[in-house]
C-alpha positions as CSV (number, residue, x, y, z in Angstrom):
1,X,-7.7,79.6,-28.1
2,X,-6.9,82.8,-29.8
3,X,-6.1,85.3,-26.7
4,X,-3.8,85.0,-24.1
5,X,-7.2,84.2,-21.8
6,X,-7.5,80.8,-21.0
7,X,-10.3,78.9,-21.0
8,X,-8.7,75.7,-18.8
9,X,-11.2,74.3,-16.1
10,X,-10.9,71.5,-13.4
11,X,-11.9,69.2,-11.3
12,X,-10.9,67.4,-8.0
13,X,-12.5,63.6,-7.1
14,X,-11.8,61.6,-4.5
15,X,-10.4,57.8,-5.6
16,X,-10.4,55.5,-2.8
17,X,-10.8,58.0,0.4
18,X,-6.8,58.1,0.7
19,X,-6.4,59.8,-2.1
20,X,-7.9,61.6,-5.5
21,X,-7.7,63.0,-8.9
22,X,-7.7,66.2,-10.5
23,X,-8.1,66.6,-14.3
24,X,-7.5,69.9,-16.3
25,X,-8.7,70.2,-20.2
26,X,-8.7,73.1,-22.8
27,X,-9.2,73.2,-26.3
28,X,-6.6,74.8,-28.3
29,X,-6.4,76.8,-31.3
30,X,-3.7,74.4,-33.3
31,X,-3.8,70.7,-34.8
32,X,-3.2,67.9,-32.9
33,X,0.6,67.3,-34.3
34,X,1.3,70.6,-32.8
35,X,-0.1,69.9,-29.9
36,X,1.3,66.7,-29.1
37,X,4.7,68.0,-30.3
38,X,4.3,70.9,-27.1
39,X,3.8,67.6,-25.0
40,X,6.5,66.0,-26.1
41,X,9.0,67.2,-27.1
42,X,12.0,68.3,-25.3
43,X,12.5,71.4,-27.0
44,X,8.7,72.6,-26.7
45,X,8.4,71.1,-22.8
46,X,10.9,73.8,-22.0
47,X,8.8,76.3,-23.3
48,X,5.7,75.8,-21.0
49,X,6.3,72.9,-18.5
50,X,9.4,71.3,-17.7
51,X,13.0,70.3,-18.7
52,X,14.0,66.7,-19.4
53,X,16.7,64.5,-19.6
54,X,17.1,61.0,-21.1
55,X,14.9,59.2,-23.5
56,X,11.7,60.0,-24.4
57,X,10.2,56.8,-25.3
58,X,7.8,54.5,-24.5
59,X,9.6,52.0,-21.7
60,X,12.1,54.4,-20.6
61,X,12.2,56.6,-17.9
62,X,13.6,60.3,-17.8
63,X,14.8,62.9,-15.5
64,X,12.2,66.5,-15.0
65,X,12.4,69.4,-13.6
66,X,8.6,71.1,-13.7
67,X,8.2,74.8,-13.5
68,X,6.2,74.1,-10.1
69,X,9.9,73.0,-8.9
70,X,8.5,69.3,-8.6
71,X,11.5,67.0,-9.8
72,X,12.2,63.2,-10.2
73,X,12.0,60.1,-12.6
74,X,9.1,59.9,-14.8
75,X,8.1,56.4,-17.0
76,X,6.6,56.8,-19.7
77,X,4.2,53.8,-20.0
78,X,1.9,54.5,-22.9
79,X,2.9,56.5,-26.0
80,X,0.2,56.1,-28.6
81,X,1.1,59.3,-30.9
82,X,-0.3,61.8,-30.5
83,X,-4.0,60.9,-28.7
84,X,-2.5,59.3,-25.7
85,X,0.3,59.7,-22.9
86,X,0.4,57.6,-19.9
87,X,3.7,58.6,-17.3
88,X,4.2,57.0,-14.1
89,X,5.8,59.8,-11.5
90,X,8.3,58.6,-9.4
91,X,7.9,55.3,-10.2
92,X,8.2,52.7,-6.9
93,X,7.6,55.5,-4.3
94,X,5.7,56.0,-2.4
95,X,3.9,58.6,-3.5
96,X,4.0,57.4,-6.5
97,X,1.4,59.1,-9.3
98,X,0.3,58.9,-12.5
99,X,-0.6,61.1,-14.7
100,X,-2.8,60.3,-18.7
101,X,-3.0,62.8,-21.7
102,X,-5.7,62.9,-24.0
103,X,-5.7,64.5,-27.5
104,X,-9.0,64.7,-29.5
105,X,-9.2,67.0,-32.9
106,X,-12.0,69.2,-31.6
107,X,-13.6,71.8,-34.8
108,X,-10.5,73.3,-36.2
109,X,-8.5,72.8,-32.8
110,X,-7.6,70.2,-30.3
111,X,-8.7,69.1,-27.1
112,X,-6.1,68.6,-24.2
113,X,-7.2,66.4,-20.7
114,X,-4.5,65.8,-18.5
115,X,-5.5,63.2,-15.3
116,X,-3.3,63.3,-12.5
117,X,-4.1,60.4,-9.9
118,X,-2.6,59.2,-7.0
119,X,-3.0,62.3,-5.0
120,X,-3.7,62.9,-1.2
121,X,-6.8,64.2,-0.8
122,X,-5.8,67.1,2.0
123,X,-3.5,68.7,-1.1
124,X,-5.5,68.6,-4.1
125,X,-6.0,71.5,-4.7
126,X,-3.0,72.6,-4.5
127,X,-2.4,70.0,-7.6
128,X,-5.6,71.3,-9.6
129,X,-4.3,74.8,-9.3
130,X,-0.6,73.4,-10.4
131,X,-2.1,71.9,-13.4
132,X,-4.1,74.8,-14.3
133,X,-1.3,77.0,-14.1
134,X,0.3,74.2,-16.3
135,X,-2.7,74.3,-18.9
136,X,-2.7,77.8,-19.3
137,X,1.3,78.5,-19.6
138,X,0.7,75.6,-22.5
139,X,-2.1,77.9,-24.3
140,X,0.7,81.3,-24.1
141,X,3.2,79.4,-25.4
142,X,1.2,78.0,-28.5
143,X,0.0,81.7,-29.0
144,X,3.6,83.3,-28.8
145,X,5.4,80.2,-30.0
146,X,8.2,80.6,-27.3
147,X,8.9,80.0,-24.0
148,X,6.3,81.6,-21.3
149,X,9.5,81.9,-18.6
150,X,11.9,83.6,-19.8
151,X,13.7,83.8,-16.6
152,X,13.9,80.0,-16.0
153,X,12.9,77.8,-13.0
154,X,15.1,75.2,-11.0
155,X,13.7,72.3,-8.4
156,X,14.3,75.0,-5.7
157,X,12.6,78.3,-7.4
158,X,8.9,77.7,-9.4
159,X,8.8,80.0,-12.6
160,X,7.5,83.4,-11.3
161,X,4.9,83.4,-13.5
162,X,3.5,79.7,-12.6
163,X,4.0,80.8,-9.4
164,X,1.7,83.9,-9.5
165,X,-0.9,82.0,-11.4
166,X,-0.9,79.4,-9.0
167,X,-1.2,81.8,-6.1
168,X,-3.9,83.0,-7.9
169,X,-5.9,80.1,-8.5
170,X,-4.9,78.1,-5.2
171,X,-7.8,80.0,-3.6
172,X,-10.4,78.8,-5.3
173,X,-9.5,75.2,-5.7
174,X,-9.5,75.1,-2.0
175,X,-12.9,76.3,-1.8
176,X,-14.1,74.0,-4.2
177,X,-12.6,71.5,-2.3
178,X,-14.1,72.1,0.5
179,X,-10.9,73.1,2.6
């Protein structure tokens, strides 16, 4: 990705009839230490997604804040540097989800696929539009290498700018979904 365009796409499945998936990927223009690094990393996080608290290790569970203003405990269950992330969202309850990262050097760039699952169906795409909004604040803030919300974002206020994008996209998702 050399532009401020993204080029992010995703898609909605149901699991089990309860609930469903959605999964985002892009390719970006950047190696796949970089990339990983903007995934985890607290510093980069804060740039594009979220801020954490605690220990970022495999095992442990930390404390987010997302730009969507979704907050809460998040396990990190599989850290296999830097092709693979497995987190556990609010771990125990009961709306529990999970969501896996995928790197893959792609050409000169790498591949991103993020899989949230655990979903109710009647919201995803709500969720796919979330994530796409996610996706694409990730591409800006490789491009500019800083933060894409300047102005901040708290668990009671979304980032402006994920929360235009997301207005934006929300649309379609629900179409595609069929809602």
């Amino acid at each position: 990705m050399t532009s401020t365009e993204t080029t992010s796409t995703g898609t909605m499945r149901d699991l089990d009839g309860v609930t469903g998936a959605v999964r985002v990927e892009d390719v970006y223009d950047t190696d796949i230490d970089d990339l990983w690094a903007a995934c985890t990393t607290p510093a980069r996080l804060s740039r594009w997604i979220a801020e954490v608290a605690g220990e970022l290790r495999e095992g442990a569970t930390f404390d987010a804040v997302l730009t969507s203003t979704w907050s809460g405990p998040v396990r990190i269950d599989v850290c296999d540097a830097p092709r693979h992330l497995l987190l556990t969202m609010e771990p125990g309850a009961a709306d529990e989800t999970r969501v896996e990262a995928w790197l893959t050097t792609e050409g000169s760039g790498t591949r991103l696929v993020v899989e949230e699952r655990g979903l109710p169906l009647d919201k995803m795409h709500f969720y796919a539009a979330g994530w796409q909004a996610h996706v694409d604040d990730l591409g800006r803030s490789l491009v500019t290498d800083g933060a894409v919300h300047p102005d901040g974002w708290s668990a009671e206020a979304p980032a402006a700018g994920w929360r235009a994008r997301w207005d934006e996209l929300t649309p379609a998702y629900r179409e595609a979904s069929g809602g």
